[in-house]
LUMVODO-451224 format. One record per residue (C-alpha): residue in one letter; x, y, z. Coordinates in pm, whole numbers, plus 50000, padded with zeros to 5 digits. Each point is the difference from the previous one (the first is absolute). Layout:
AXYZ...
***
This chain:
X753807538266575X502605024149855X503414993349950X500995027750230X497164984050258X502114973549934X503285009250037X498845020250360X498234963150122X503364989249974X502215023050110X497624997050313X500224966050025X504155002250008X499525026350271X497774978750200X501914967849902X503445019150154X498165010850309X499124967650091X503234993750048X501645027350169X499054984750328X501054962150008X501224979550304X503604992350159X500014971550239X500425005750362X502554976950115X500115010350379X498474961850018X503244986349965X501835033450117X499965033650066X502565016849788X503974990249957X500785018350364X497164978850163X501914982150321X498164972349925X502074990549708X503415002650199X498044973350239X499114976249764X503055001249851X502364990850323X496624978050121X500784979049644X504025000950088X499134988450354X497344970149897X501904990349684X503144990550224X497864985050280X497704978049799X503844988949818X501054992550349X496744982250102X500084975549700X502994999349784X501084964849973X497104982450201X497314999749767X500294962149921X500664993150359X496445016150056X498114983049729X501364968250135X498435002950362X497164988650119X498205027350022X501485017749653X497685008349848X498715029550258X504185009950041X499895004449637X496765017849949X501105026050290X503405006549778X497815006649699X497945024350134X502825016050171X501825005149651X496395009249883X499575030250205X503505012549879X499474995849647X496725021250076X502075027950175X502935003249752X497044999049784X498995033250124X503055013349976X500694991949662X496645009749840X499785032650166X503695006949872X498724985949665X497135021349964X501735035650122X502684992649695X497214990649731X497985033050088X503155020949943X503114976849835X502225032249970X499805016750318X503684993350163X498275001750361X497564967749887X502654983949801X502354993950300X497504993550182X498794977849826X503744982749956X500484998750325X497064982950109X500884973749741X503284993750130X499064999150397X497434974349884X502384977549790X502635006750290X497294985650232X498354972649787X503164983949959X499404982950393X497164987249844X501774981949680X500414964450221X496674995450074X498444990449662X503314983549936X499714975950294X496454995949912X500794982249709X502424980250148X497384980750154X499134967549932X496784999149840X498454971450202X501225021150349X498495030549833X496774982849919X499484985150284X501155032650220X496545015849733X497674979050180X499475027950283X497425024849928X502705027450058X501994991249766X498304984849735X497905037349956X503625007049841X500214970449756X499315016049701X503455027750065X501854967750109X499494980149682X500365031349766X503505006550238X500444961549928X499715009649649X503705010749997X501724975150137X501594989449694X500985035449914X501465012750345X503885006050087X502264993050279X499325026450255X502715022149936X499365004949637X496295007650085X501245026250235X502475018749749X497354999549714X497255015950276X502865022150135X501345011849644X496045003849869X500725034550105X502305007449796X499374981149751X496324996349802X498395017450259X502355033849890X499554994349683X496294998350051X500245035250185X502335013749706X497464995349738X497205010750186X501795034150081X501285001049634X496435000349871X499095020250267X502515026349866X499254999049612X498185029049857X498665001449665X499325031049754X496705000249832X498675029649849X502755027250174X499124978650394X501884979750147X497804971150149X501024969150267X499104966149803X496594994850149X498355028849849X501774994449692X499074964749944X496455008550097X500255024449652X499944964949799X496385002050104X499365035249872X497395008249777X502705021949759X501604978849772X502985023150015X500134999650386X500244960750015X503155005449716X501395025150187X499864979350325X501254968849818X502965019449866X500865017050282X500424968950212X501914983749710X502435030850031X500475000650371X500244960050000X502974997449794X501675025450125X499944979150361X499784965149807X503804992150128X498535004550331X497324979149941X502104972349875X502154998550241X497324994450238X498644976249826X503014978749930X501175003050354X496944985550146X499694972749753X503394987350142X499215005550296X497374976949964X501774976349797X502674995550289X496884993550272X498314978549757X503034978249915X501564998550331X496394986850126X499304974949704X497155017149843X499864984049676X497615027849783X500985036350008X496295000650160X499714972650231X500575024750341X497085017849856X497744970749900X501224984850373X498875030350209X496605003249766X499464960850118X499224996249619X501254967949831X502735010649672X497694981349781X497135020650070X501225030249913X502024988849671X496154989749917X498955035650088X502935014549813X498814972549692X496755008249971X500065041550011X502974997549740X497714977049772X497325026550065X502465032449872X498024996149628X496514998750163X500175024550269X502555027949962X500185000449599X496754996349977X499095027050185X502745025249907X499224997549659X496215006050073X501075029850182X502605014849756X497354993349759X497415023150229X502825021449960X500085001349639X503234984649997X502084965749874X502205005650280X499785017350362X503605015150104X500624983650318X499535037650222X495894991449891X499744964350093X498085015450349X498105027849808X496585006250102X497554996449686X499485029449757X496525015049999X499314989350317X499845026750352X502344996250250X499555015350325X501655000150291X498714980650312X499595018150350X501744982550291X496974999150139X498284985849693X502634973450012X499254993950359X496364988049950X500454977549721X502224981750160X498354991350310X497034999349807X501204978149804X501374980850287X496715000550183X498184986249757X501754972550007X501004995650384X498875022950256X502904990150235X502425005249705X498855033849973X500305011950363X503524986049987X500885019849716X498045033550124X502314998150313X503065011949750X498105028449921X498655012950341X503154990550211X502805016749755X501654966949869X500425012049637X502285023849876X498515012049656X501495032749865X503265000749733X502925015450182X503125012149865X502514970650166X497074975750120X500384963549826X498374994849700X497034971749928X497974987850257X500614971950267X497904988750319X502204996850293X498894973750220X502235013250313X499594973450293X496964989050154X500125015950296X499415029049780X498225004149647X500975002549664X500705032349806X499285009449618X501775023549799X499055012449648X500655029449751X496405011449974X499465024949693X496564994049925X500454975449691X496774969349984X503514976750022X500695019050310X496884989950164X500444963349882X503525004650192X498275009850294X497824968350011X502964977049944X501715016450277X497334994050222X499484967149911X503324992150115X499265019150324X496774982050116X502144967349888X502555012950233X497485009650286X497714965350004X503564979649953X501565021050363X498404973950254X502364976749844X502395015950197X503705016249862X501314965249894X496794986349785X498455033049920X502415004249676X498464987349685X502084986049678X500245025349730X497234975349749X497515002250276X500905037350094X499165013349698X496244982449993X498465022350238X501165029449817X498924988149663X496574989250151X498955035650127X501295015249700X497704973649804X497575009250222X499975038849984X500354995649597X496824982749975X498415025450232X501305028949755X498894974849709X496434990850088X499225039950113X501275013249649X496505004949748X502575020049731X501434977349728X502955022449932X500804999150403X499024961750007X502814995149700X502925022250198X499324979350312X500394967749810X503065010249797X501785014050387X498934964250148X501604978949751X502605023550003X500464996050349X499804964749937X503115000149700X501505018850262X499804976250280X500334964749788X501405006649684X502715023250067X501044984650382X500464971449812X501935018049734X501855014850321X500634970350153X501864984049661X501915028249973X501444994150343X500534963849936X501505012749679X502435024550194X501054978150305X500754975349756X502575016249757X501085016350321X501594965550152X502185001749619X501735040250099X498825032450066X497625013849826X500065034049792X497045023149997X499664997549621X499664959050062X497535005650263X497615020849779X500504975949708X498344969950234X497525031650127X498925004449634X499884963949901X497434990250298X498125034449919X499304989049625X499144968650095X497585005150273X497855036449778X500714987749642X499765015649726X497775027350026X502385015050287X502725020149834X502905001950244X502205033549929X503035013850058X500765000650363X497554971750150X502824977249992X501285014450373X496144997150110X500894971850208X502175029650232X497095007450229X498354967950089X500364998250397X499134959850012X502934994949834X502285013050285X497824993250286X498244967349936X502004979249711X497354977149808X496845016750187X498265011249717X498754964949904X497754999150298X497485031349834X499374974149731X499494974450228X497705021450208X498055015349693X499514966349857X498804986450330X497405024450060X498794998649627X498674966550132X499285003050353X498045031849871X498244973049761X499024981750246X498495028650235X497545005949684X498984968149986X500334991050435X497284994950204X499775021050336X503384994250160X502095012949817X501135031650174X500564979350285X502144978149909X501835022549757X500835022050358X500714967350177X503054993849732X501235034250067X499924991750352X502254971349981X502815023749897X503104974649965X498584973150156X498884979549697X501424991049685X498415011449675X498284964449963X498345001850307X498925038849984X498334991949628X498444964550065X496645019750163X499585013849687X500884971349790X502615013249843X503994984349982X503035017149830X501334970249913X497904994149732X500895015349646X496355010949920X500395018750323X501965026849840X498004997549631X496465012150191X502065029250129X501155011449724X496884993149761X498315024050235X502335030249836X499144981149683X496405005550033X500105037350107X502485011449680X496984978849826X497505023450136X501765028749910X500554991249645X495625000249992X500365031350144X501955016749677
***
């Protein structure tokens, strides 16, 4: 073929490639409501005042009276649900408010909306504050005992994780003016950064681009594009970094006051509590990826810098796709199929779950100016159904997005039944369904691919994916120890911050990762940080899990699928022991975490043949 065949196959491939994604779906949310004038809302709202302050009425100081009765058991179980169906109805309210401010953060319409949801809920809740409180106050042989009904036993596994905090919960009072003052404390904060990134524009080449499209550049095929991209967040970043600092030391003493008023001893310990994950698990996690750094992320940036032609990759061309090899962009559509395909080969049930997203408007895929960047799967309640948001742009990453997302959304879907109360899963276990289906649509991709060159660029973007998700959370996660803790000794200035930003960032990509000028206020942007302090451990957790559950689905007998679904189904009613132990697996033991990781070993392995 000719180059100028060659050059008009391509330019007809972009033209198709941008097509395919003219047309991409925004969720349809009249499930929860129908718009921010729907009467509905105004309903709920003064329905939520109205049961709040009766079930406060109804219970408030007579919870250990009830557990102490005869019959106490049934009394009990009755106030559970009761508080149950509330929780599912503010619920509602909250996720629909929730989901109207992520699809546009800077619309002022949305925004108080979205505020003042937030506020009539918290108003509300605050009723509720005794009645977790007085649980606890229970003796535990009363409790026990009171467990032995049918009713109320269904909710033992919410009562013991409530139990949980017992050692950790405040006189009533002081509970109620930390929930009340939530508002305006970390929870404005939390909106303040959110519409702060929301806001930021950055200049590359004469545009002026919101951050999602910009960081998506880092992925561009034109070397000078990703520089461009890299610089021009650099620029805009320290020009807001004072913002970003001040966010960022604000919330850390915020949490310092919570954790020290309530006797957590680790800057993590709320975190590892509400994950149900014992400290010394993850400090073994965090031990054994940080012994890995040399043999996973060096490893492989230097085999890439050296596909590169390089010593050294600057740090705008750590997510480069390969040279010499096509990249095209994928259809929607295109995306669509391999997914559930993927899916379906493995489960037909998990497939129809996930197909439901597509046919019934639950994802919201185009990049908006003002939507939220990333990706998340919003569980909602469960008298609904989850939603999915993503920035689609038609990048092979994008469609591995799209089947983590998912995975997260059939998790939330099979976990509903479970009801509002044990539906919720811990962060660790969260993060395995999500992991899983991406797993499973890579090896999909993999095994279809008959081109070496292809075969090689789906490799390098899996253990990418997989430095992404284990290597550098874990990177993340050290540099928020590393933060919180010089926070407790005095404010922190921005120029501090980036020095503990760099430190982690050399640690965790080594050598062959050059980090220039202006990556040092890279750590401005990461949402987890604000939203979710000491979350990011639980993608390693998850990607290390399903390294060896996905181990042992190679090597399972018929079964598998089923029980795999069956652990999804449990939602939060299990500890991790339990969930694993059908699959022979336990996180508690240190060689746990090596077969994860050797499984990233063996792919950069593979790769290196493949030079």
């Amino acid at each position: 073929m000719t180059k100028v065949a060659n050059k008009s196959a391509a330019k007809q491939a972009i033209r198709s490639g941008q097509k395919a994604l003219r047309q991409l779906p925004e969720w349809n949310l009249d499930d929860l409501y129908c718009g921010l004038d729907d009467p509905a809302i105004k309903r709920d709202l003064e329905r939520t005042d109205a049961e709040c302050a009766a079930f406060e009425d109804a219970y408030k100081g007579k919870l250990a009276a009830l557990a102490a009765m005869g019959n106490g058991g049934p009394a009990l179980a009755a106030a559970v649900r009761r508080y149950e169906a509330i929780d599912d109805l503010m619920g509602r309210l909250g996720s629909f408010a929730g989901l109207v401010h992520a699809g546009n953060t800077v619309d002022p319409a949305r925004t108080k909306f979205y505020g003042d949801v937030q506020e009539r809920l918290t108003a509300a809740s605050i009723h509720l504050l005794f009645f977790t409180l007085e649980l606890n106050r229970i003796e535990d042989a009363i409790l026990e005992k009171a467990m032995d009904d049918p009713a109320l036993g269904h909710y033992r596994p919410w009562l013991e994780d409530v139990r949980r905090y017992r050692p950790y919960q405040l006189e009533d009072r002081v509970e109620q003016l930390f929930h009340e003052k939530s508002v305006t404390a970390y929870s404005a904060w939390n909106r303040h950064f959110d519409a702060v990134i929301a806001n930021l524009r950055f200049k590359v080449a004469g545009k002026s681009l919101a951050i999602e499209p910009v960081l998506n550049l880092l992925q561009d095929r034109s070397g000078a594009r990703r520089k461009a991209a890299a610089q021009a967040l650099a620029h805009t970043f320290k020009d807001n970094v004072q913002q970003f600092a001040l966010i960022t030391n604000t919330l850390a003493k915020d949490k310092e006051i919570s954790d020290r008023w309530r006797g957590f001893v680790d800057i993590a310990d709320e975190r590892h509590l509400s994950n149900r994950v014992e400290r010394e698990v993850v400090d073994a996690l965090v031990a054994a990826v940080r012994a890995a750094y040399p043999r996973l992320s060096h490893r492989y940036y230097a085999l890439k810098a050296k596909w590169f032609g390089k010593k050294r990759l600057p740090h705008w061309d750590r997510n480069a796709p390969l040279p010499q090899v096509p990249m095209r962009t994928v259809g929607w559509t295109e995306a669509r199929n391999t997914v559930l395909t993927a899916y379906g080969a493995f489960s037909p049930k998990m497939a129809e779950i996930a197909e439901r997203f597509f046919t019934e408007r639950w994802i919201d895929a185009p990049v908006r100016p003002g939507k939220a960047p990333g990706a998340f799967s919003h569980p909602t309640t469960p008298s609904a159904h989850p939603y999915v948001l993503v920035n689609y742009q038609g990048k092979p990453r994008d469609v591995m997005t799209l089947a983590h997302e998912l995975g997260h959304g059939v998790h939330q879907v099979l976990a509903a039944p479970n009801g509002a109360l044990m539906a919720p899963t811990p962060l660790t276990l969260a993060e395995t369904a999500s992991v899983f289906g991406e797993m499973l649509t890579f090896r999909k991709l993999l095994a279809d691919s008959r081109n070496q060159k292809e075969r090689k660029a789906m490799l390098a973007a899996k253990v990418e994916d997989m430095i992404n998700t284990v290597v550098r959370q874990i990177a993340f996660y050290t540099f928020e120890r590393a933060v919180h803790s010089e926070r407790k000794n005095g404010e922190l200035t921005a120029a501090q911050i980036g020095e503990l930003w760099l430190d982690v960032q050399r640690e965790s990509l080594g050598p062959a990762i050059e980090l220039k000028p202006g990556y040092e206020t890279f750590w401005c942007y990461i949402p987890h940080f604000i939203h979710s302090p000491f979350y990011v451990y639980a993608y390693a957790f998850g990607d290390c899990l399903v390294n060896s559950l996905y181990a042992v689905y190679e090597n399972a007998a018929e079964g598998f699928a089923e029980r795999y679904l069956a652990m999804l189904a449990a939602g939060g009613t299990k500890h991790h022991s339990e969930l694993l132990a059908p699959f022979g697996l336990d996180a508690r033991d240190p060689a746990f975490w090596q077969r994860g990781l050797a499984v990233i070993g063996r792919m950069i392995s593979e790769l290196e043949s493949l030079q």
